[in-house]
C-alpha positions in Angstrom: 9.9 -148.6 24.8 9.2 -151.6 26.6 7.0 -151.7 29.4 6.5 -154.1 32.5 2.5 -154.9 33.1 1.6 -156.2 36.8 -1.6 -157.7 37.7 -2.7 -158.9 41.3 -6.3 -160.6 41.3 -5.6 -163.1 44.3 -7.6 -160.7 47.0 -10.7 -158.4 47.3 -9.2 -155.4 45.9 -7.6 -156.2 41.9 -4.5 -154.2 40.7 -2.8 -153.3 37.4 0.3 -151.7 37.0 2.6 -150.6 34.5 6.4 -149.9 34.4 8.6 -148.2 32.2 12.4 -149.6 30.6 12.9 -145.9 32.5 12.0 -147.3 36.0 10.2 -144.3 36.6 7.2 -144.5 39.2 4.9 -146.9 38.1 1.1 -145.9 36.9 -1.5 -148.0 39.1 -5.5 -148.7 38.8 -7.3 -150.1 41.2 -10.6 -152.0 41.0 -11.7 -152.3 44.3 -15.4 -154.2 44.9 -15.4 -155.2 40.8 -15.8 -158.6 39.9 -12.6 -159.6 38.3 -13.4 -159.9 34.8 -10.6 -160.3 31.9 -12.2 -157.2 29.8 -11.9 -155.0 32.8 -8.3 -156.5 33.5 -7.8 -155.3 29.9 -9.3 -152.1 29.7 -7.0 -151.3 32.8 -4.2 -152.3 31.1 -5.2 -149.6 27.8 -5.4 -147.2 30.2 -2.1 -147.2 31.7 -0.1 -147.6 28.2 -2.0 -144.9 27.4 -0.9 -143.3 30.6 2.8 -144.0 29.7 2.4 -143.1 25.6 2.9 -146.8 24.7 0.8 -149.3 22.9 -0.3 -152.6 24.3 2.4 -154.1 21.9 5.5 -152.1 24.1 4.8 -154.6 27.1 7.2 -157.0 26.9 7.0 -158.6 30.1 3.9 -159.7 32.5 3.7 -160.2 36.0 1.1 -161.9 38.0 0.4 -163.6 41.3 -0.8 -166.9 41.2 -2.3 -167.2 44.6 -3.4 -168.7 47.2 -6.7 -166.4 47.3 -10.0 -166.2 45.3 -10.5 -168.8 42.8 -11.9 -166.7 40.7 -9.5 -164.2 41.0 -6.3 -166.2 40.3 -7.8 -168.1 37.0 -8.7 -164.7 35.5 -5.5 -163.3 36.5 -3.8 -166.0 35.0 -6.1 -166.0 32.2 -5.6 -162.4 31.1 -1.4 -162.7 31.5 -1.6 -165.7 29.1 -3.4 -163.8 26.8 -1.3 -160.7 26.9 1.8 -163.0 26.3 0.1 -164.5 23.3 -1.0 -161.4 21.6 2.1 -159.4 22.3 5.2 -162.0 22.6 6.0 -161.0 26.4 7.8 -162.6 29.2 5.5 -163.8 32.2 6.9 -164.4 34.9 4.3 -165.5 37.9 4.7 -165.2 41.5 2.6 -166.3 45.1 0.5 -163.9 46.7 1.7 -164.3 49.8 5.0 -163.2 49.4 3.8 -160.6 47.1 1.7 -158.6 50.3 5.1 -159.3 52.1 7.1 -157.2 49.5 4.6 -154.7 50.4 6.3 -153.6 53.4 9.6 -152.0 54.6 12.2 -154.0 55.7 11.6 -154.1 59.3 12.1 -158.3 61.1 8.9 -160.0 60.3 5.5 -159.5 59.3 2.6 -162.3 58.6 0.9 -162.2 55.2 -2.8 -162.8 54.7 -4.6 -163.7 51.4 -8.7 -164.3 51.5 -9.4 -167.9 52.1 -13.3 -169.1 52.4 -15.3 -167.5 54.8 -14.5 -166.5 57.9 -10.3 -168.1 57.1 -7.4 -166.6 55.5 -4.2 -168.0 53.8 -1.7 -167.1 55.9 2.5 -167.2 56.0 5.0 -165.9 58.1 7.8 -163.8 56.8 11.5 -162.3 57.5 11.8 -158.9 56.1 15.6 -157.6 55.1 17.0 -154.5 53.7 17.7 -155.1 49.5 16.9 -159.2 50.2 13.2 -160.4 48.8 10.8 -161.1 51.7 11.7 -165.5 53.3 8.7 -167.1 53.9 9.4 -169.2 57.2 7.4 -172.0 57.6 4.3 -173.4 55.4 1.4 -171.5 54.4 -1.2 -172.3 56.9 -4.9 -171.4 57.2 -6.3 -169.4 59.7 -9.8 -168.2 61.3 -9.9 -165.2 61.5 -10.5 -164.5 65.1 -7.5 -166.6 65.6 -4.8 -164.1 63.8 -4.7 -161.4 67.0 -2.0 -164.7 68.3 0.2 -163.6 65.6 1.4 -160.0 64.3 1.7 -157.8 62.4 -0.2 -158.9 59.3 -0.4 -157.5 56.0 -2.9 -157.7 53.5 -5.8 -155.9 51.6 -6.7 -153.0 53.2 -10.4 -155.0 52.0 -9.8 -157.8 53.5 -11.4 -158.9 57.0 -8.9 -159.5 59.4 -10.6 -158.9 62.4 -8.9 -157.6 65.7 -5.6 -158.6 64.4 -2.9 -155.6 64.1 -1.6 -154.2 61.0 1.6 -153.4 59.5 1.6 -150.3 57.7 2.2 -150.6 53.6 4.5 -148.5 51.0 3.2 -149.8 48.1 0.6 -151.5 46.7 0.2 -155.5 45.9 0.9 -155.0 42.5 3.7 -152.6 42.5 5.0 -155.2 45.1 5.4 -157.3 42.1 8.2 -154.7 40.7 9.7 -155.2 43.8 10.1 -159.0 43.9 11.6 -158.4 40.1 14.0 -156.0 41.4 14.9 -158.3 44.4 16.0 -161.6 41.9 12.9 -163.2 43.0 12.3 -166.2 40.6 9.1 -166.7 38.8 7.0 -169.4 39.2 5.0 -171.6 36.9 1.7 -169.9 35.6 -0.7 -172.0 37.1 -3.2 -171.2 39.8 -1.6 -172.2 43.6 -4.4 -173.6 45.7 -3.9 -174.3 49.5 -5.5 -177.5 51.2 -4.6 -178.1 54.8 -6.1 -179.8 57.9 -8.6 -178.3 60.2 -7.8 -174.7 60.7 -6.1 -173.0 63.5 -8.4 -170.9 66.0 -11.1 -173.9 66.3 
């Protein structure tokens, strides 16, 4: 049986995912508030294949944003997908986190994705939203303070994440089963390496 694993680590609140060849209704953890450690990454993943009846050796492909967000959070992501791929033989397949919150959504015009930046900012892209297309980012990713974003809306993003005043777009899925998503959509992977934003000053100061 093989079995697509999905990990998002770019924001405050870390996901895992799993998939079946079935496409039935993927099993999701959360680790909100847990520092984002490979060993807890792992034991997430145990406990979904064992959710699904599979062994860690069914997974035969790995998805995983790449960032912009926390460091941290994008080197251990990327970290723990290139040693799943190792041990087991998978596919990885990486994508940005911005577009992943995007794919969040329903298709519904556009919507302005936030990732955690440093404090008090945010990464921060614009995107069209169509029925059965993958999200179009439209224009560069920018950063933002935070009390700037109520100029721009709606935004999605971690329910953990700060965003301040700005206004919300409500979700249907999660960041990681967002990553199914992009899969199912023909987005195309990206390298595994971490994506890191520098920019000039910020907007809002």
């Amino acid at each position: 049986m093989g079995v697509t694993l999905a990990i998002s680590t770019c924001g405050p609140q870390l996901e895992v995912a799993v998939r079946t060849a079935s496409g039935s209704i993927p099993s999701v953890v959360r680790l909100a508030g847990i520092s984002p450690r490979s060993t807890l990454l792992l034991a997430a993943a145990d406990l979904l294949m064992e959710d699904v009846g599979a062994e860690r050796s069914a997974i035969d492909r790995v998805l995983v944003s790449r960032g912009p967000g926390s460091f941290t959070g994008i080197r251990t992501g990327l970290a723990t997908a290139a040693g799943l791929v190792e041990a087991t033989g998978a596919q990885a397949l990486a994508f940005d986190s911005l577009t992943m919150q995007a794919a969040r959504c329903s298709p519904h015009g556009s919507v302005w994705a936030a990732q955690p930046g440093r404090r008090g900012e945010v990464y921060g892209r614009s995107f069209r939203l169509e029925r059965d297309r993958r999200p179009v980012g439209v224009g560069d990713v920018e950063i933002f303070a935070v009390d700037s974003l109520t100029d721009r809306a709606p935004w999605v993003a971690s329910e953990n994440l700060d965003l301040g005043a700005a206004d919300r777009v409500e979700t249907v899925r999660g960041a990681a089963e967002a990553l199914f998503v992009l899969v199912d959509l023909d987005e195309p992977g990206q390298p595994m390496e971490p994506l890191y934003v520098e920019g000039p000053p910020i907007h809002g100061h």
